[in-house]
DOFIDO-400975 format. One record per residue: residue number from 0; x, y, z of N, C-alpha, C in turn. Coordinates in nm, 3 decimals. Each point is the difference from the previous one (the first is absolute). Last residue first. Layout:
! residues N
NUM	X	Y	Z	X	Y	Z	X	Y	Z
...
! end
This chain:
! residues 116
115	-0.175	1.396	1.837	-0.077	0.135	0.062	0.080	0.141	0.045
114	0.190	-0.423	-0.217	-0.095	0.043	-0.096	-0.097	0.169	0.075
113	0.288	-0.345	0.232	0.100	0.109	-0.038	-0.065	0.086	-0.082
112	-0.214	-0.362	0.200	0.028	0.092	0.104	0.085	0.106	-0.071
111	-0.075	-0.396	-0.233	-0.122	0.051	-0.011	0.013	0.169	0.136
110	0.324	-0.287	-0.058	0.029	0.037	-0.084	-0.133	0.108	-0.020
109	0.050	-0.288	0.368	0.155	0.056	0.009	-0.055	0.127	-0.195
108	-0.292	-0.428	0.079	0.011	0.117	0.119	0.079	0.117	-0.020
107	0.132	-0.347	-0.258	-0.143	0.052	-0.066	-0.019	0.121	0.085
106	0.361	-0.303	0.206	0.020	0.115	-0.167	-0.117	0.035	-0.042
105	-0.044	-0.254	0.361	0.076	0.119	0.030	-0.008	0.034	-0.099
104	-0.205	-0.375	-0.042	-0.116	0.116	0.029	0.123	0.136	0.070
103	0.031	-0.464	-0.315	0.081	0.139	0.076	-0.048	0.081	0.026
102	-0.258	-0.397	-0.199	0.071	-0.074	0.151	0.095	0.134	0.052
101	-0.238	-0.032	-0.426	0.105	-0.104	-0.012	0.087	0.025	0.167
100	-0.378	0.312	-0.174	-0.064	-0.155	0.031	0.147	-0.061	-0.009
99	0.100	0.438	-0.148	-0.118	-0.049	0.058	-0.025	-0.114	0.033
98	0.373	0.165	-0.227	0.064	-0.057	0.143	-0.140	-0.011	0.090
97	0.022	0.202	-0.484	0.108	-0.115	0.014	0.016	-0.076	0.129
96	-0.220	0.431	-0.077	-0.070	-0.088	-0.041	0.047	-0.184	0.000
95	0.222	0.428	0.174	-0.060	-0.066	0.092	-0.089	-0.119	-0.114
94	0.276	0.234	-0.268	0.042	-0.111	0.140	-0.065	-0.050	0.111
93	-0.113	0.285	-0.367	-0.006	-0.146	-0.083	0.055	-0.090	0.153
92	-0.107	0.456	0.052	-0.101	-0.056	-0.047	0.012	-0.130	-0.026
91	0.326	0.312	0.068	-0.042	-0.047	0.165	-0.155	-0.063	-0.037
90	0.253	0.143	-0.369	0.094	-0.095	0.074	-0.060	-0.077	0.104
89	-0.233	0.401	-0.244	-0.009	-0.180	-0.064	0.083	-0.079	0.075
88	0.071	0.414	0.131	-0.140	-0.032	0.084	-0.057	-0.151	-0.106
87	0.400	0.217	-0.109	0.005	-0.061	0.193	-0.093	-0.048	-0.049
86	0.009	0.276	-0.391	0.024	-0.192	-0.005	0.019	-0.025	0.159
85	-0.157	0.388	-0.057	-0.066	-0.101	-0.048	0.030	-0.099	-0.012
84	0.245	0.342	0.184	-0.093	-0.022	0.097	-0.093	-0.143	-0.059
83	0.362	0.211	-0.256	0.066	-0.058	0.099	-0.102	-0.054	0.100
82	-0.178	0.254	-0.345	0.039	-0.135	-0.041	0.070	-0.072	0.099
81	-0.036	0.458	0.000	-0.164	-0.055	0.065	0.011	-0.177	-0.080
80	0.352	0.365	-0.151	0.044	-0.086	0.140	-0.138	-0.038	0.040
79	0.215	0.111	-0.471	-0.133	-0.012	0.066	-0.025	-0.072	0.159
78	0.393	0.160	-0.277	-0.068	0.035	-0.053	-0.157	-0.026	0.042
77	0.329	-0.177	0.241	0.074	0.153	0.001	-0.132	0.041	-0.110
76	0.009	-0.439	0.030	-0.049	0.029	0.095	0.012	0.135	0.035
75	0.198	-0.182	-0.357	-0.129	-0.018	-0.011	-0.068	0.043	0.078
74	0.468	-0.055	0.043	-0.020	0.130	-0.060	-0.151	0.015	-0.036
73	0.141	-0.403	0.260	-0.012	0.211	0.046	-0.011	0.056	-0.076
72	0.036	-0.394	-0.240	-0.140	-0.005	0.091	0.008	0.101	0.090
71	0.361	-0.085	-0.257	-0.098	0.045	-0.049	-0.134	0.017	0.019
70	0.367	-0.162	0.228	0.050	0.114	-0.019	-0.115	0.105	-0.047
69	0.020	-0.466	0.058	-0.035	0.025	0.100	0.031	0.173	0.035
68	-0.109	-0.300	-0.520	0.101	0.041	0.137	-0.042	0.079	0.138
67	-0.274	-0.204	-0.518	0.053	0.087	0.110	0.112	-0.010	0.088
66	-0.231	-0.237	-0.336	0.097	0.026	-0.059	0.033	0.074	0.100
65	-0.309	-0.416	-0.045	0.021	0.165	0.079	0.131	0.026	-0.027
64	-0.402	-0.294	-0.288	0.115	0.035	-0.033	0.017	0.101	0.143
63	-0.434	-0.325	-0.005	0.057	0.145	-0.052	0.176	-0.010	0.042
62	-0.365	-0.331	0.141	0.051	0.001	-0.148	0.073	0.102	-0.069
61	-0.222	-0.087	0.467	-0.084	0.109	-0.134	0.055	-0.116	-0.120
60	0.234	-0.049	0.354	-0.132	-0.127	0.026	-0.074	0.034	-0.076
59	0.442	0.269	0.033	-0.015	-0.123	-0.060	-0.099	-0.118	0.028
58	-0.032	0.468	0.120	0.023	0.020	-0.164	0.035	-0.198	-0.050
57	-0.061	0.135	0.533	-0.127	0.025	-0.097	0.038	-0.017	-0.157
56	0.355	-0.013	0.253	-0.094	-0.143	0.005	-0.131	0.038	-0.023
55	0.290	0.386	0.015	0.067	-0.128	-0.098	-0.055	-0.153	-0.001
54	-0.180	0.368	0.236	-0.036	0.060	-0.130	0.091	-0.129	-0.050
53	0.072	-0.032	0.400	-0.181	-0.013	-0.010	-0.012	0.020	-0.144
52	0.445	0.102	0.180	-0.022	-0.165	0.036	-0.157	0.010	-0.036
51	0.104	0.427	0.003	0.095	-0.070	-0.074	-0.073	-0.141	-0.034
50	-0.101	0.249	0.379	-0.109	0.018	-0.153	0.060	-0.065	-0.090
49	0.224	-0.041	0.394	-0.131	-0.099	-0.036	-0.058	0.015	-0.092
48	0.364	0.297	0.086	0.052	-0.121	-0.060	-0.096	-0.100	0.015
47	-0.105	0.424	0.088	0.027	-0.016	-0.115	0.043	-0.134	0.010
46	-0.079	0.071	0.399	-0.102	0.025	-0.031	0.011	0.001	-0.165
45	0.399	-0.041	0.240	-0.071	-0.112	0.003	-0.120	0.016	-0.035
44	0.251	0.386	0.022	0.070	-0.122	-0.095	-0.080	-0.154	-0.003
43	-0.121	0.398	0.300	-0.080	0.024	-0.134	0.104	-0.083	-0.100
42	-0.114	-0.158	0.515	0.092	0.099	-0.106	-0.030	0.026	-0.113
41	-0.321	-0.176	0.437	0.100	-0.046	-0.126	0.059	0.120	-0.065
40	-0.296	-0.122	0.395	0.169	0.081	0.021	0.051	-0.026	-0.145
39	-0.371	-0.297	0.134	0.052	0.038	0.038	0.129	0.113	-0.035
38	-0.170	-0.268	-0.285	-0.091	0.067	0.034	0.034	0.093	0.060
37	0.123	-0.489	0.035	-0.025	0.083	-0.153	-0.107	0.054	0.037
36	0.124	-0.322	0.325	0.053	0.125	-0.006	-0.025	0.059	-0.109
35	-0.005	-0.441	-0.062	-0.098	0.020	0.095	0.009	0.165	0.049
34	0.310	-0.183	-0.272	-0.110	0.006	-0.025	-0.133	0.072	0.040
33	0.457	-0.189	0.168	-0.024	0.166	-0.047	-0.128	0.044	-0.029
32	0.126	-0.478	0.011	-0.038	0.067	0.146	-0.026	0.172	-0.030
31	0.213	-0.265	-0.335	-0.112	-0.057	-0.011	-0.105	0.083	0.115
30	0.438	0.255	-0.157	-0.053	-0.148	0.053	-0.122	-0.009	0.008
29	0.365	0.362	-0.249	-0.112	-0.009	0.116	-0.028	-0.146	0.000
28	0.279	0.278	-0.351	0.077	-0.078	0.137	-0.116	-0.029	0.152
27	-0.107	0.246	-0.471	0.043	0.037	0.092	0.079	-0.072	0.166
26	-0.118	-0.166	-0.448	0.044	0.155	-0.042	0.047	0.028	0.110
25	-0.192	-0.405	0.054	0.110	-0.026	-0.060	0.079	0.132	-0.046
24	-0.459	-0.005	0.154	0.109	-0.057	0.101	0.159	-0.002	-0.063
23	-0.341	0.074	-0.276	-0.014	0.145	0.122	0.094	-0.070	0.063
22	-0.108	-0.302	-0.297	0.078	0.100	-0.103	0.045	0.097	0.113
21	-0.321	-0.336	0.153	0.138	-0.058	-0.037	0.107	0.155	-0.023
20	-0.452	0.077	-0.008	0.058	0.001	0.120	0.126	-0.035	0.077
19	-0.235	-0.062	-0.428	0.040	0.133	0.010	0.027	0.029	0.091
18	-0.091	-0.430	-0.037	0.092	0.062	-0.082	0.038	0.126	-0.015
17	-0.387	-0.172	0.266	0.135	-0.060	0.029	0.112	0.032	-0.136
16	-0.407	0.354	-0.008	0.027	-0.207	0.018	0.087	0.036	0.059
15	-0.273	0.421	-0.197	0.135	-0.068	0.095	-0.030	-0.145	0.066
14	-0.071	0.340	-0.464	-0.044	-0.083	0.081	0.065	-0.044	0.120
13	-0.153	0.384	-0.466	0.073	-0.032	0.099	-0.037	-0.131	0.100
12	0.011	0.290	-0.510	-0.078	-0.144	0.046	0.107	0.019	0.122
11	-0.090	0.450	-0.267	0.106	-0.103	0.064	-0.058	-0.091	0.081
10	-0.108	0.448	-0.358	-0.083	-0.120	0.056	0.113	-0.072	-0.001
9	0.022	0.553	-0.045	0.004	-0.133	-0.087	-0.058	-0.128	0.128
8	0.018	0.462	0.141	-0.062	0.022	-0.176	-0.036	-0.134	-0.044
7	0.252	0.170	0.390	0.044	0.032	-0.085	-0.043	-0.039	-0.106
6	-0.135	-0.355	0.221	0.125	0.124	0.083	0.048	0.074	-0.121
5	-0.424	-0.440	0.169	0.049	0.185	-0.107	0.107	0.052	0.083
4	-0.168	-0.565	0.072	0.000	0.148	0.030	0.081	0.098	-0.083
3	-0.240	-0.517	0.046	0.045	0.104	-0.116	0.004	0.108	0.076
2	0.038	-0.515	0.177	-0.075	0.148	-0.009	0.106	0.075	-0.081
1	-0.024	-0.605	0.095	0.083	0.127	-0.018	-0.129	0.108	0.014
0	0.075	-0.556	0.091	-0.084	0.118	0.000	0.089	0.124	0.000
! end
């Protein structure tokens, strides 16, 4: 399951799985445990580097070519920063959705609390 969100005009299939979560961890040297913390206190390197990780596993479950860089996604966000808010709020959409009913009532909890 992917979403289409507008930045700057154009349409970017975004998604966050386990692969795009893979991709976040691996950018940023974070752990499985970190996770759970996303949100929290985040830096605006890690807040791009999920959009990153979302827009690049959104484009390959689309089928779409991402030619982007993690460079090119600030400069996207510099041109339309109410995108930085839209894709979170898909982030904090697909994750708690991911952790309903499968027994992590911290992470759902935990996430649904950050939404207010």
């Amino acid at each position: 399951m992917y979403e289409i969100v507008v930045i700057n005009g154009k349409d970017y299939s975004v998604r966050f799985g386990m692969n795009s979560l893979r991709m976040f961890t691996k950018a940023t040297n974070k752990s499985l445990t970190d996770l759970d913390k996303l949100g929290d206190d985040m830096s605006l390197d890690d807040a791009i580097q999920l959009i990153y990780a979302g827009l690049k596993d959104g484009s390959r479950v689309s089928g779409q070519e991402c030619s982007l860089s993690v460079d090119d996604v600030a400069d996207l966000l510099d041109e339309d920063f109410e995108a930085l808010n839209k894709v979170l709020e898909i982030f904090s959409n697909q994750f708690s959705a991911k952790f309903e009913g499968e027994g992590n009532d911290k992470a759902t909890k935990k996430v649904a609390k950050k939404k207010k």
